[in-house]
C-alpha positions as CSV (number, residue, x, y, z in Angstrom):
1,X,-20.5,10.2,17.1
2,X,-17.6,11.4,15.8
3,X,-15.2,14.5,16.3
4,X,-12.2,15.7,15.3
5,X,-8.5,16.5,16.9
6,X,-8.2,20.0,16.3
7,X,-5.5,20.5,18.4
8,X,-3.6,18.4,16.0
9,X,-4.3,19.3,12.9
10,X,-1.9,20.5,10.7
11,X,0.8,19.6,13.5
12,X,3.4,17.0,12.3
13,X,2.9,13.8,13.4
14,X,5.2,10.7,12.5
15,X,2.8,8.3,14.3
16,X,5.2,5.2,15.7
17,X,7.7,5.8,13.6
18,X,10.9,8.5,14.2
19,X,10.5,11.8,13.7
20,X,13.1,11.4,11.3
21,X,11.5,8.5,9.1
22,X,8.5,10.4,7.9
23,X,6.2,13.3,8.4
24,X,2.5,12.4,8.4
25,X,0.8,14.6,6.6
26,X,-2.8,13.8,8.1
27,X,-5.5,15.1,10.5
28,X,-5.7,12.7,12.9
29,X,-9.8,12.2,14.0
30,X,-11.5,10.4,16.1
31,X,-14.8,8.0,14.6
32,X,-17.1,6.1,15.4
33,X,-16.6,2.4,13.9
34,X,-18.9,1.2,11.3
35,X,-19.2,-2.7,11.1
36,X,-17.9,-4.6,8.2
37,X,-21.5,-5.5,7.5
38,X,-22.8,-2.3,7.2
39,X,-19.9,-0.8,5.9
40,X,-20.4,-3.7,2.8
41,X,-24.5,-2.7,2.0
42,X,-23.5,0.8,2.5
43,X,-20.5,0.6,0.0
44,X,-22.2,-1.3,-2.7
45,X,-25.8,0.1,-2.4
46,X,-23.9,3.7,-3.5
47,X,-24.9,5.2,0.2
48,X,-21.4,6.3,1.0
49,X,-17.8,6.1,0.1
50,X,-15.6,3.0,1.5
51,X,-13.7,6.7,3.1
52,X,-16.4,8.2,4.9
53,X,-16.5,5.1,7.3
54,X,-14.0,2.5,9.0
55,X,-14.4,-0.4,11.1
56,X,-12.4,-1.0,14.0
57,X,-9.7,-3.0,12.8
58,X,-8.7,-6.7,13.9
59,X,-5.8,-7.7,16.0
60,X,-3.9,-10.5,14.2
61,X,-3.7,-13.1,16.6
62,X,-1.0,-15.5,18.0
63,X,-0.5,-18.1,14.8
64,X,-1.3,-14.8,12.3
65,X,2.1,-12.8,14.4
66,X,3.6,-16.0,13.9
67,X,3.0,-16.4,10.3
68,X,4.4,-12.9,9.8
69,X,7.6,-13.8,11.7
70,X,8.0,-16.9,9.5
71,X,7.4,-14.5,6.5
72,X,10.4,-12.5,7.2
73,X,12.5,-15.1,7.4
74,X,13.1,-14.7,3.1
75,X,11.2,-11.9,3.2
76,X,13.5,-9.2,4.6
77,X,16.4,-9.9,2.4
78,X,14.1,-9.7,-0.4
79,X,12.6,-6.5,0.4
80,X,16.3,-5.2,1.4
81,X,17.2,-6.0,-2.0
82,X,14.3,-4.3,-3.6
83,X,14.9,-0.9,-1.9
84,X,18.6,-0.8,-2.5
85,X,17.2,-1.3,-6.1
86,X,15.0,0.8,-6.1
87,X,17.0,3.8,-4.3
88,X,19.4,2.7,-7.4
89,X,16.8,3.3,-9.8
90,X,15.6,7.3,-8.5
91,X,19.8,8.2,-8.2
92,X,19.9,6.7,-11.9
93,X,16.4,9.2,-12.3
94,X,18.6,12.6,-10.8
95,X,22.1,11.5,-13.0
96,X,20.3,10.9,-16.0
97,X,18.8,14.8,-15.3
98,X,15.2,13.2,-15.1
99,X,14.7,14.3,-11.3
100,X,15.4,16.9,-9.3
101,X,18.5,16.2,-6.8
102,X,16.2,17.3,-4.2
103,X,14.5,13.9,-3.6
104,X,10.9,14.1,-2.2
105,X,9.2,10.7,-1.1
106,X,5.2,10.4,-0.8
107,X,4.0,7.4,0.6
108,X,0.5,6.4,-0.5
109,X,-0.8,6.2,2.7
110,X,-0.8,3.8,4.5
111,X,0.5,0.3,2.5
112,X,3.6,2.7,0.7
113,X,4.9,4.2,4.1
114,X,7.2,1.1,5.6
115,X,8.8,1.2,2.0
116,X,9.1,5.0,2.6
117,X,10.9,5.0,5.6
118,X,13.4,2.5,4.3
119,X,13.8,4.3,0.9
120,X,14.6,7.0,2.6
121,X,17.0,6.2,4.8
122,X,19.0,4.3,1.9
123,X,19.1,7.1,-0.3
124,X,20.1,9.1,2.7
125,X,23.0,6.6,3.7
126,X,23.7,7.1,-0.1
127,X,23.9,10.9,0.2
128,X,20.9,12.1,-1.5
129,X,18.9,15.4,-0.7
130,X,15.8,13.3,0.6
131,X,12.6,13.7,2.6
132,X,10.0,11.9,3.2
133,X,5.8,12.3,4.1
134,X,3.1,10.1,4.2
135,X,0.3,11.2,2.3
136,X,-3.7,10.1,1.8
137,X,-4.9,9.0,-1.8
138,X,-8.1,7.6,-2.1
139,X,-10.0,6.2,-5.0
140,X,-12.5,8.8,-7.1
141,X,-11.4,11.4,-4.5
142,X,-7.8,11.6,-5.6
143,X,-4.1,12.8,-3.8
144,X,-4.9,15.0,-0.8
145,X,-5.0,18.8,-2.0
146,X,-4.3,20.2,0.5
147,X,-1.2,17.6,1.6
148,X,0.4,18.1,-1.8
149,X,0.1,22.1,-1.6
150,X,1.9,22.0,1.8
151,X,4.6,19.2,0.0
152,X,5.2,21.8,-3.1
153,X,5.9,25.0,-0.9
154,X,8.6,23.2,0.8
155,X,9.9,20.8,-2.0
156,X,10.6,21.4,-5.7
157,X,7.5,19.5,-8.2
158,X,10.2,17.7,-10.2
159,X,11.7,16.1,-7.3
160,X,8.3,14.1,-6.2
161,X,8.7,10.1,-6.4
162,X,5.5,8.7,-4.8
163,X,5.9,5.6,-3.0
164,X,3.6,2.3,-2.2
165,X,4.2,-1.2,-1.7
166,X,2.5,-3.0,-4.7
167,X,0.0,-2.5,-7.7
168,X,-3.2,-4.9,-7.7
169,X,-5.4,-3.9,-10.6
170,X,-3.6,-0.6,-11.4
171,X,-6.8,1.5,-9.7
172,X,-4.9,3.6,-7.0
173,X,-1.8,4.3,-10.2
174,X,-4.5,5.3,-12.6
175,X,-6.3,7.9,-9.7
176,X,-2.7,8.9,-9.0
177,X,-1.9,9.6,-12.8
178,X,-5.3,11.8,-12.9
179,X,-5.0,13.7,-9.7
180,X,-1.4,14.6,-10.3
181,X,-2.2,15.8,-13.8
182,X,-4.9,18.3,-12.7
183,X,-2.5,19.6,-9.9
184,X,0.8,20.1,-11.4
185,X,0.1,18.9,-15.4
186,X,2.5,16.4,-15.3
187,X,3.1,12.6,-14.8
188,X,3.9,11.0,-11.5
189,X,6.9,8.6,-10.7
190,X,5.4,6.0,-9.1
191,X,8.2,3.7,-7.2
192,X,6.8,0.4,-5.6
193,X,8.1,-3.0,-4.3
194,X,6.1,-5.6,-6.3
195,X,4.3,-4.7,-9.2
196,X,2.6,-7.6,-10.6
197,X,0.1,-5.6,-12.8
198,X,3.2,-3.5,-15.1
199,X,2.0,0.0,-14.4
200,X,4.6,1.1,-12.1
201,X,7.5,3.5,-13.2
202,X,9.7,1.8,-10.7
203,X,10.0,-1.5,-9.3
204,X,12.0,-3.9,-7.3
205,X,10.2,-7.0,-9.4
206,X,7.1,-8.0,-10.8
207,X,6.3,-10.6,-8.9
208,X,3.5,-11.1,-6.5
209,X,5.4,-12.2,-3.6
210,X,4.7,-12.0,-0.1
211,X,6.3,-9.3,1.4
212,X,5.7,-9.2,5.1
213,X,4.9,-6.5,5.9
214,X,1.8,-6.4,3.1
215,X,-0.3,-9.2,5.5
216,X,-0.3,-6.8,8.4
217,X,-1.9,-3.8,8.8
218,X,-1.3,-0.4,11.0
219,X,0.9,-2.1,13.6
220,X,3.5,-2.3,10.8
221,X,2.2,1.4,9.4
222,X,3.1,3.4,12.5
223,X,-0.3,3.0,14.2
224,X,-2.4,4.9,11.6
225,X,-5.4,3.3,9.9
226,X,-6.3,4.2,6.2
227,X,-7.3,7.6,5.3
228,X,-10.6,9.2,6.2
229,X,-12.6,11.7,3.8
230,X,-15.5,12.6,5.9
231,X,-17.2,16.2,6.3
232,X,-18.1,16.2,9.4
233,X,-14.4,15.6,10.7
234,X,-12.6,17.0,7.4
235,X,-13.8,20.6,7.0
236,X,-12.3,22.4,3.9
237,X,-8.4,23.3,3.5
238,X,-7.9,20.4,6.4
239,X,-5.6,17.4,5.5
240,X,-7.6,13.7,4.9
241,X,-8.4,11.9,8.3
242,X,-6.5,9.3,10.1
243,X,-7.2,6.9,13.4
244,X,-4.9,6.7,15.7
245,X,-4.8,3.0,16.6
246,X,-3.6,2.8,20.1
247,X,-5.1,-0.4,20.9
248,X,-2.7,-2.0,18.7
249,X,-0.1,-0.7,20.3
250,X,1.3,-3.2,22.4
251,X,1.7,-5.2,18.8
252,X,3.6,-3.0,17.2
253,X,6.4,-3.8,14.4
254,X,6.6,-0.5,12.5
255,X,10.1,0.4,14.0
256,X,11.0,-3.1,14.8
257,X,10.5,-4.1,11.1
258,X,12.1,-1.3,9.1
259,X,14.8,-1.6,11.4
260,X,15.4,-5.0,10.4
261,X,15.2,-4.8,6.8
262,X,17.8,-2.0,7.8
263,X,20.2,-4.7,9.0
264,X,19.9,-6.5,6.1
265,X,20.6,-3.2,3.8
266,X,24.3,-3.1,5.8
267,X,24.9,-6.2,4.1
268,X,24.4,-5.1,0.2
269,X,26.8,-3.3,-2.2
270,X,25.9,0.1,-3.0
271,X,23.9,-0.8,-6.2
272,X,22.2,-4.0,-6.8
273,X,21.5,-5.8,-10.3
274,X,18.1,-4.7,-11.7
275,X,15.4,-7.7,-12.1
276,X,15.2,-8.1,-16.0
277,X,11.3,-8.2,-15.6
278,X,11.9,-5.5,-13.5
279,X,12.7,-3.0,-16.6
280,X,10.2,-1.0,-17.9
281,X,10.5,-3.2,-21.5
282,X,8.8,-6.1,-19.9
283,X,6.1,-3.9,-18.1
284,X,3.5,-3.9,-21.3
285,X,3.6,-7.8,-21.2
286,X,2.3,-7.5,-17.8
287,X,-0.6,-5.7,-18.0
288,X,-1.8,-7.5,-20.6
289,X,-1.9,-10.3,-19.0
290,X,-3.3,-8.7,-15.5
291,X,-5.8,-6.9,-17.5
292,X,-6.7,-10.3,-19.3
293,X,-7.0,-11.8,-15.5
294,X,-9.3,-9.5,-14.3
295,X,-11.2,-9.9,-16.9
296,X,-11.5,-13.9,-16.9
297,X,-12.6,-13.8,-13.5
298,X,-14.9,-11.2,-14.1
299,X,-16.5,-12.9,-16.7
300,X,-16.4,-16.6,-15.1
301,X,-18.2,-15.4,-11.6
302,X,-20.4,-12.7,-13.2
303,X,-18.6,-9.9,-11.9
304,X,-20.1,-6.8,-13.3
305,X,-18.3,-4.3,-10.6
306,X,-14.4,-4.9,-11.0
307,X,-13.6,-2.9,-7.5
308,X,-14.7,-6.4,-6.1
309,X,-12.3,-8.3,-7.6
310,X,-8.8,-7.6,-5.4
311,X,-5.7,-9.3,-6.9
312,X,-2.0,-9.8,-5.1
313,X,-1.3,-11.3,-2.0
314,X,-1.5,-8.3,0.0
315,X,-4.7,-6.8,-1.3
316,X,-6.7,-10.7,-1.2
317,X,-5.6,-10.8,2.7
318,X,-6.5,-7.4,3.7
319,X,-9.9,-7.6,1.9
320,X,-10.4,-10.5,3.8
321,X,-9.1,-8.5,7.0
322,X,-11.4,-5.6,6.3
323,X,-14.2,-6.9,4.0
324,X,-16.7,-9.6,3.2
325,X,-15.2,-12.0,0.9
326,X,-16.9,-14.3,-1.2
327,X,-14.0,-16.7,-1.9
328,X,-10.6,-16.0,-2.5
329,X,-8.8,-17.9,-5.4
330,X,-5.4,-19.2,-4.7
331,X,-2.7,-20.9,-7.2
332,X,-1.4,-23.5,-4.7
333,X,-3.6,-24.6,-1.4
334,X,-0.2,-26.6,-0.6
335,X,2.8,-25.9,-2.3
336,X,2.9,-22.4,-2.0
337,X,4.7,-21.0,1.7
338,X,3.9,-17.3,0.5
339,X,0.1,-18.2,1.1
340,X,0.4,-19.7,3.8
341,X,-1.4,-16.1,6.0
342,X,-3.8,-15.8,3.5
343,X,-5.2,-19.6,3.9
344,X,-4.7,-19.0,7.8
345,X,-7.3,-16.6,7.9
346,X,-9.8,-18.1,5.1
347,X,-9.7,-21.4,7.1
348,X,-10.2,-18.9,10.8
349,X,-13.3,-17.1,9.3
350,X,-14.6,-20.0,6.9
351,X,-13.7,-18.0,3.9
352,X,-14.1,-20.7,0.6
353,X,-10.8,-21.1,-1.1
354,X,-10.6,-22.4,-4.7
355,X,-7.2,-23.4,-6.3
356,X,-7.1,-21.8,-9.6
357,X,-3.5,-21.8,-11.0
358,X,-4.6,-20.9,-14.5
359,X,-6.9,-18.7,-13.9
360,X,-5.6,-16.0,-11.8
361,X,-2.5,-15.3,-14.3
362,X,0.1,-13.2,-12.6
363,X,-1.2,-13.0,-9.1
364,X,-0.6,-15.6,-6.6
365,X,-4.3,-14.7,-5.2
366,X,-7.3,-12.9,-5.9
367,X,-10.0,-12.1,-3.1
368,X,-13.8,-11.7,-4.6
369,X,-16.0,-9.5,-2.1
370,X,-19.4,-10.7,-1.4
371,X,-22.2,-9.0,-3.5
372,X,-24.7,-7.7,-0.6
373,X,-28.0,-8.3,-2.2
């Protein structure tokens, strides 16, 4: 069974977050869950998109929360750093004439929308023109239409910086390039906190490091779950779906977190150093060798469908979260604190880790899903 929210659709909505933060720009449905089992054969059998169904998603337990909290120990002055480099980078971007003074922020909906919130409220303490919506991309469906047509009659084009927390494969940045091409004809500025793959515009580094707020899921995403394309609950000229996940509720960091990466913004000068991998001169070297990754792994477990392969810290745990993992590759099972979530929940659910520092390249961990036969 499922339905949708009429009554809210089309209304602004800024989930857990403030008003002020961010603007949903999402139809918020109600669906019946599918289980990760199903969800798998129905994925990989070419039955139905991964966006057409979701499974309810799982409440991180005790040690998990605790894991997190440890995680944000080094982890919020890191990301602190990042944004005030970041909103750095977009100011340099209006100066230099490249962008439009009048700053628009789309969050890839929903990993880029914490990063959002705190980019805009930097570049707003810094005096920029800024706003800031969350906004549904999905993989061989593309941006939301009908979100970016409501985004450009209230903002200028040239102004749009889109927004997420970190590249993996470069997928999601190569169905962004495409889908902003065919609306507008030009390329998108893409602006992200880790970008281990090189195909950002923007980063804050490089490196695939574990930023806290990557391991969790919509209790540190303003209570949404990942976008929904679905007919019988998107009808046409509506915005992509979203859950509301209230039974998380009594979990949730969205606020709590940006709030405290806030605290440690207070602490920065206006304009950080940029991290020299961080420039776009060392991005090419980057992809090459994340492309050469993929590829290896691909080749040594007999991979023949790459959208198994999920590479980064934050996409290996929330495949394991949401999917049926095969194994997950690590580069250290004991040296490495930024793993330390990851090989939490491989040990909880039996999930077989291999260590396989030269293998896995630029990524501190890669999650295989499970062929369904």
């Amino acid at each position: 069974m499922s339905r949708s929210l009429t009554d809210t659709v089309k209304r602004p909505f800024s989930g857990s977050y403030l008003p002020t933060d961010v603007e949903f720009l999402l139809k918020p449905v109600v669906l019946a869950p599918t289980s990760v089992e199903e969800k798998e054969r129905r994925i990989q059998a070419g039955v139905s998109h991964y966006s057409e169904m979701i499974s309810e998603e799982r409440r991180p337990d005790a040690r998990y929360l605790a894991l997190f909290e440890e995680a944000c120990g080094p982890g919020v002055p890191r990301l602190a750093r990042d944004i005030r480099s970041l909103a750095g980078q977009i100011l340099d971007l209006v100066q230099q004439g490249r962008l439009n003074p009048e700053i628009t922020l789309c969050s890839l909906v929903r990993a880029g929308v914490p990063y959002g919130v705190l980019l805009k409220r930097d570049l707003a303490r810094l005096g920029a023109d800024v706003t800031h919506f969350g906004v549904s991309i999905i993989r061989d469906r593309g941006l939301d239409e009908a979100a970016m047509g409501e985004v450009l009659t209230r903002r200028p084009v040239d102004g749009v910086v889109f927004v997420d927390g970190w590249t993996g494969k470069g997928a999601i940045t190569a169905e962004l390039a495409e889908s902003w091409r065919a609306l507008t004809d030009r390329e998108p500025t893409l602006a992200v906190i880790a970008d281990p793959c090189g195909r950002a515009n923007l980063c804050g580094s490089r490196e695939d490091w574990l930023i806290p707020s990557g391991i969790l899921g919509g209790n540190v995403s303003g209570l949404i779950s990942r976008s929904i394309l679905r007919s019988d609950v998107i009808g046409p000229g509506d915005y992509h779906g979203c859950i509301v996940l209230d039974h998380l509720a009594d979990i949730d960091l969205s606020r709590l977190f940006v709030d405290r990466v806030g605290v440690a913004l207070l602490s920065l000068e206006d304009r950080v150093e940029l991290d020299s991998e961080a420039s776009l001169s060392a991005a090419a070297r980057f992809r090459t060798e994340a492309d050469g990754t993929v590829a290896a792994v691909a080749l040594q477990f007999g991979v023949r469908n790459r959208n198994r392969i999920k590479p980064g810290i934050a996409e290996a745990t929330r495949a394991v979260l949401r999917r049926r993992p095969e194994c997950v590759l690590v580069r250290s099972l004991s040296e490495d604190p930024d793993l330390a979530a990851l090989i939490h929940l491989c040990r909880q659910d039996g999930v077989k880790l291999i260590e396989a520092p030269d293998l896995i390249g630029p990524y501190r961990a890669i999650t295989l899903i499970r062929e369904t036969k």
